[in-house]
N, C-alpha and C positions, 0 to 999 in steps of 0.2 A: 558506643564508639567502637570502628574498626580496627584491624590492621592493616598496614598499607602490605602488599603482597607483590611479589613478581610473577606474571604469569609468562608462559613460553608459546608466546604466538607463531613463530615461525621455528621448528630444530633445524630445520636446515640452513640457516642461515644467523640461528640461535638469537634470531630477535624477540625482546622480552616487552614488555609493557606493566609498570606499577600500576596497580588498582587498590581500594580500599575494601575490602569484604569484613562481613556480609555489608550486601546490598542494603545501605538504610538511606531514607528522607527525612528531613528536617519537618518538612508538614506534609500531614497524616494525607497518602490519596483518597483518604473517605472524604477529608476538609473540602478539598481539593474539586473533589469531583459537586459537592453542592454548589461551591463557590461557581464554577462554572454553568451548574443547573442541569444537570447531566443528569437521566435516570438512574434510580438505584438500581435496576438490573444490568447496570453497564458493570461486568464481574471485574473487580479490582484484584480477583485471585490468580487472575492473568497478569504474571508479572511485567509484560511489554504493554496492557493496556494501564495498568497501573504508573510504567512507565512517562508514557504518553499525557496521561490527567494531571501528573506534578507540572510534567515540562508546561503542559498549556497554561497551568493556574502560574506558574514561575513566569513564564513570557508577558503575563499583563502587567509584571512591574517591571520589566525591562528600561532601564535606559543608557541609551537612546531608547524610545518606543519602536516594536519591531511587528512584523507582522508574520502572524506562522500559520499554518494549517495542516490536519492531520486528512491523508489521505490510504488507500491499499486497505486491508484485511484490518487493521486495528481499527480506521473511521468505519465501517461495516461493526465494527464490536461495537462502536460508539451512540451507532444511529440504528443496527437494528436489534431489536429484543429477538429476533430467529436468528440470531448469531451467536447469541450469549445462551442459547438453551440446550443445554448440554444433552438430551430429548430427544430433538426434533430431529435433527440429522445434519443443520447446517453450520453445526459450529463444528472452525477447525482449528490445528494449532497453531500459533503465531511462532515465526522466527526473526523477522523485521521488525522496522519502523521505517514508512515515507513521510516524507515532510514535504512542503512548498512554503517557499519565500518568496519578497521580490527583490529582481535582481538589485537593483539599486542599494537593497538593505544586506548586501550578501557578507559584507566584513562586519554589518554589526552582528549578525545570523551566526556566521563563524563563529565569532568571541563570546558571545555568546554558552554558544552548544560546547566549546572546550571548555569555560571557564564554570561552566554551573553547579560542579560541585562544590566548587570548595564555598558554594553560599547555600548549597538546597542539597546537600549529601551525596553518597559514592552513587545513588538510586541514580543519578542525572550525570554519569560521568561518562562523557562519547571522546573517545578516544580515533588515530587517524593509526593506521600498521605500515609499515613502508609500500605495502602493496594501493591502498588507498592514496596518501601521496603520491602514486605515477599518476595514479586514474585523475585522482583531483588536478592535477597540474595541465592534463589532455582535457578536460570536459570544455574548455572554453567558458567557463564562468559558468556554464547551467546547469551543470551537477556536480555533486559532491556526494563522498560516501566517508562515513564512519563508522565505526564499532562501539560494542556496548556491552556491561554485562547480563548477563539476562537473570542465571541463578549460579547457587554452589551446591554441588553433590559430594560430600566428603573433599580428597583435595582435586574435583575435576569441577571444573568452570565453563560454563557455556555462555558463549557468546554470539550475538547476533550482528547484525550490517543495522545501518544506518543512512538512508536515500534520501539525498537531500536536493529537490528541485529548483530551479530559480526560473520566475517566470515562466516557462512553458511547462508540458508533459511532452516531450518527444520519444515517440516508442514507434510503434507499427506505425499510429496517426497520433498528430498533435494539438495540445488544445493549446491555446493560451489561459493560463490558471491567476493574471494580475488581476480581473475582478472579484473572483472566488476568494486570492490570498486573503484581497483587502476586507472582506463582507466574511471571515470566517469566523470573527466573533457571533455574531449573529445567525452562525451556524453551526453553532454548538463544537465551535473548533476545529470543523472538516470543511471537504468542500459540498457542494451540493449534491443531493441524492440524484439530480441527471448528472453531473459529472463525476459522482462514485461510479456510477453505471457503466457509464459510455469508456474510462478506463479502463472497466473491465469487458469492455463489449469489443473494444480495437484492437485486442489480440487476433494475431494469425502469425503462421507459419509455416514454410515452405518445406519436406521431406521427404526422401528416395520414397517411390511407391511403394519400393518391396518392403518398409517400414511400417505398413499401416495396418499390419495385424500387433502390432508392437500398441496403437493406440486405437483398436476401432472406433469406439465412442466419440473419439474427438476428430472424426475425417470430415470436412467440409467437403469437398468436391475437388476431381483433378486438374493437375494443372499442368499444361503442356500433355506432352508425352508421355515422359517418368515418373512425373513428383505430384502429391498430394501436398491440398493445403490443409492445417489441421486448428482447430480453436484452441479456446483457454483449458487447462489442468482443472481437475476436481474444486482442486479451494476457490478458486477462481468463481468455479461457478459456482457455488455451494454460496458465496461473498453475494454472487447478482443475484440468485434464488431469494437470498435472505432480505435485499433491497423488495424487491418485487412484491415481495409477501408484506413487506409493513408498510411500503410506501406508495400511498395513490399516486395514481399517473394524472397529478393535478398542478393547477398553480400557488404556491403558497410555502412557506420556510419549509413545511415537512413533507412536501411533494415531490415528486419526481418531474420535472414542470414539461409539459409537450410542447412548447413554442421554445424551451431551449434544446429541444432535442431537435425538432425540427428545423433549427437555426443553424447548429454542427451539423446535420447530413446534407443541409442545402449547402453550406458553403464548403464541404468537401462528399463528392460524390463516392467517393473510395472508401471514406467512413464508412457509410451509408451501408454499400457492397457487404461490409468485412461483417458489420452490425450484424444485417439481415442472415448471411448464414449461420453468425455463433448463435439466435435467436432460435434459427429451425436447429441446428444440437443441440443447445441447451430445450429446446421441447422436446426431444428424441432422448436427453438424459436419463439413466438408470437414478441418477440424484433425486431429478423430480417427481419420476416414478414413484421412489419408497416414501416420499410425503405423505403424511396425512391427508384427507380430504379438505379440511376449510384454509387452510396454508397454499396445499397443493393447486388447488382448484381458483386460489388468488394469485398465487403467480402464475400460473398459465395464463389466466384474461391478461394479465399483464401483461406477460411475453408479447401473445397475440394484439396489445391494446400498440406497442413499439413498434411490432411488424409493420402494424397500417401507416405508420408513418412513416416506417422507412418509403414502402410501396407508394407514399405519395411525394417524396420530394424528386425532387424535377431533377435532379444532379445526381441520381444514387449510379446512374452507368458512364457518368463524364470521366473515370480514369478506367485505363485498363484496356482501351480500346484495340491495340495492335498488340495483345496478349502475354503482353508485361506484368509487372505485379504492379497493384494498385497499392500494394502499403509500401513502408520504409522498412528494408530487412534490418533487423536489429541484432547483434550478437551480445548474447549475455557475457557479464563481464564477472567473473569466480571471486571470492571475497573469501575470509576465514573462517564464517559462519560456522560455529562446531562446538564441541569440547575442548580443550585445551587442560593445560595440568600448571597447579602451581609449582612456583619449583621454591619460592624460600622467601621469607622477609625481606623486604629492600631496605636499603639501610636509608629508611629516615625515620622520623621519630614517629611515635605513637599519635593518632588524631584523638 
């Protein structure tokens, strides 16, 4: 059993938030993770993927019954063993957790994700910081963000976000995620290995050209005049690398399935676009370069196996035509993702 703690989220405005520390669960994530069927290389010593395996195993007794799915860098820990090997080159650190819901189920989702500890331990306590409240109240119902603890270092505390989707992915390009929500038992609690993908394949961003010795690695091609478009960050690809490498480009639960990938580039041509060049830098990556040979030499066909499809859908230059952007610019939104400091016992009683 914990203390309940005050931590100091914001000095400036000297907003605090009770927590219970140390982080404990009520059932073990080793239980947790069989229950689910999850391999034992999924590293439960990560304390956000350990996270991640209670909440899933706590959501099948949910009621109302709800429907959850683990996507970003933690479903990549979940589904691929090149993510979890601490070796290889592609596992990186975790600071989040995404989720996807459906909309429909979004108050039971909510109640949920606040009330879960006080039944499954301080391990499941997602907390909202007044900052989160503006955002959550602006998203129009299809996102939400919370906070969490992650661990304790002496009296400093780190804390991560909490992304919480309903119904779609809206970023650069958007998928709709209610078939994936609904089918995510059945996969292993994420969404599918083409839509871990194509997540992380729809990043792009626009930046002063004189910026692009700041990211060489990540320069797609110009755009306009002045600005360079630029792909996804290291983890990012380090996340699709590690897809690539354990999952065939086939049909079937552990596949990366090509008639749904070729389904999303045909019905948006601009996907397609953004696809095909993070494809040609991530082949150009210093990442996949330092692979080993039978890793290395599996994701590259892979790469190359997504290329072809891009190059065949009939819609991959339908936006962008009068030399606009083909994605949706997106501005990241700051959270208090950090350390923090506790400041003193709150005054309630002992758990």
């Amino acid at each position: 059993m914990g203390e309940v703690v005050e931590l100091l989220i914001d000095p400036r405005r000297g907003e605090k938030v009770a927590v219970e520390l140390p982080v404990s669960y009520r059932r073990p994530p080793e239980e947790a993770r069989a229950r689910l069927g999850l391999a034992d290389w999924v590293d439960l010593t990560d304390p956000i993927v350990a996270k991640a395996v209670v909440l899933l195993d706590a959501v099948r007794e949910a009621d109302p019954p709800i429907h959850l799915a683990i996507l970003g860098g933690v479903a990549s820990r979940m589904r691929s063993r090149s993510s979890n090997d601490r070796a290889l080159g592609l596992r990186r650190p975790l600071h989040d957790l995404d989720l996807a819901c459906l909309h429909r189920e979004v108050k039971a989702v909510r109640r949920f994700l606040t009330t879960a500890h006080e039944r499954e331990g301080s391990g499941l306590q997602f907390f909202e910081t007044a900052g989160d409240r503006i955002f959550n109240s602006l998203a129009e119902g299809r996102r939400f963000r919370y906070h969490m603890v992650i661990g304790q270092r002496g009296n400093e505390v780190d804390l991560g976000a909490v992304d919480l989707l309903a119904d779609e992915f809206r970023f650069c390009h958007r998928f709709d995620l209610r078939p994936e929500v609904q089918n995510a038992a059945a996969q292993h609690g994420t969404l599918s290995p083409a839509l871990l993908l194509l997540a992380k394949l729809q990043f792009i961003q626009r930046i002063p050209g004189e910026d692009r010795a700041k990211v060489p690695h990540r320069v797609l091609e110009a755009f306009g005049r002045h600005d360079v478009v630029i792909g996804p960050e290291d983890k990012d690809v380090k996340d699709i690398l590690a897809l690539l490498a354990d999952h065939p480009l086939t049909e079937g639960p552990d596949g990366i399935s090509p008639a749904r990938l070729a389904e999303l580039f045909a019905a948006d041509g601009g996907l397609c676009r953004t696809a095909e060049l993070n494809l040609g830098m991530i082949g150009r990556s210093p990442i996949l370069g330092g692979l080993p040979a039978p890793p290395g030499a599996i994701a590259r066909s892979q790469l190359d196996a997504v290329r072809a499809i891009c190059a065949r859908s009939p819609a991959k230059r339908s936006r962008g035509l009068f030399g606009g952007p083909w994605w949706e610019e997106v501005d990241a939104t700051p959270s208090v993702d950090g350390t923090v400091t506790v400041e003193e016992p709150a005054d309630v009683s002992r758990s």
